[in-house]
N, C-alpha and C positions, 0 to 999 in steps of 0.2 A: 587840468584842475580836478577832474573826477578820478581820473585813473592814477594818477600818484600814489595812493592810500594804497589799490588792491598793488601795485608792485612792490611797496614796503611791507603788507601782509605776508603777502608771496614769498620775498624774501625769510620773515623771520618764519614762516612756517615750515622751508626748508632747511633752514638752520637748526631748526627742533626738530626737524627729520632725521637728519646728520647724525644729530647727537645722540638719537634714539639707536639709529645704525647702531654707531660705535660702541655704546655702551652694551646693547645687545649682542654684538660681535664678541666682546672680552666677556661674558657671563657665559658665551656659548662655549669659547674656548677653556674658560674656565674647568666650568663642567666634564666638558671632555677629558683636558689633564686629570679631573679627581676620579672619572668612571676610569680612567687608565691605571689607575693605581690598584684598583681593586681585583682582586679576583676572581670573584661572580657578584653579577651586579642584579639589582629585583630590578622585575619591570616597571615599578615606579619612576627608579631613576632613569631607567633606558625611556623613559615616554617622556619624562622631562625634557632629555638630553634632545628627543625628536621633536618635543613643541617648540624649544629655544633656536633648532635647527629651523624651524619650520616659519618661526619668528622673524628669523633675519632673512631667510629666502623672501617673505612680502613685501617685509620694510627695503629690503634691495632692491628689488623689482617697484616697489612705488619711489622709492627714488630714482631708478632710471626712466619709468615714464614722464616724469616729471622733468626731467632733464634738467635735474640741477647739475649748476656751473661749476668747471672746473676750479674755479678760484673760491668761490666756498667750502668746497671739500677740502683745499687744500688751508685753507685758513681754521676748520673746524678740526684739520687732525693739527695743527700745528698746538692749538687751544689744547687738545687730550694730551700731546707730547708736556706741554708748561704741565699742565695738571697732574701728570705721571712722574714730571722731577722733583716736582711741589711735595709727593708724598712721601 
């Protein structure tokens, strides 16, 4: 009775985890193909390109404390793959 709620929180607060990952994963990667392109880049962009890096090393690491389940992860990329043919 009581603890129902905190495991549905739990849930969707990992799922918002997830999605943070992934979207922060494809901005990093992003970035990195466009500092590729260039050929001298200012340190603005190269600090960018370290905090985005720097972004997704904590959001991974607090997802793996967390030990979110494999069947989430794989339900939230399957969500990004719809999303990615959708556009």
């Amino acid at each position: 009775m009581f603890g129902r709620k905190q495991v549905k929180v739990k849930e969707e607060k990992d799922e918002e985890l997830m999605m943070l990952v992934y979207r922060v994963r494809d901005q990093m990667s992003a970035q990195r193909k466009l500092v590729a392109t260039f050929r001298e880049v200012d340190e603005q962009t190269k600090a960018q390109v370290a905090l985005q890096t720097g972004l997704f090393d904590f959001l991974y690491r607090e997802a793996r404390t967390r030990q979110i389940k494999g069947e989430l992860v794989a339900r939230v990329a399957a969500e990004q793959i719809a999303e990615y043919r959708d556009l």
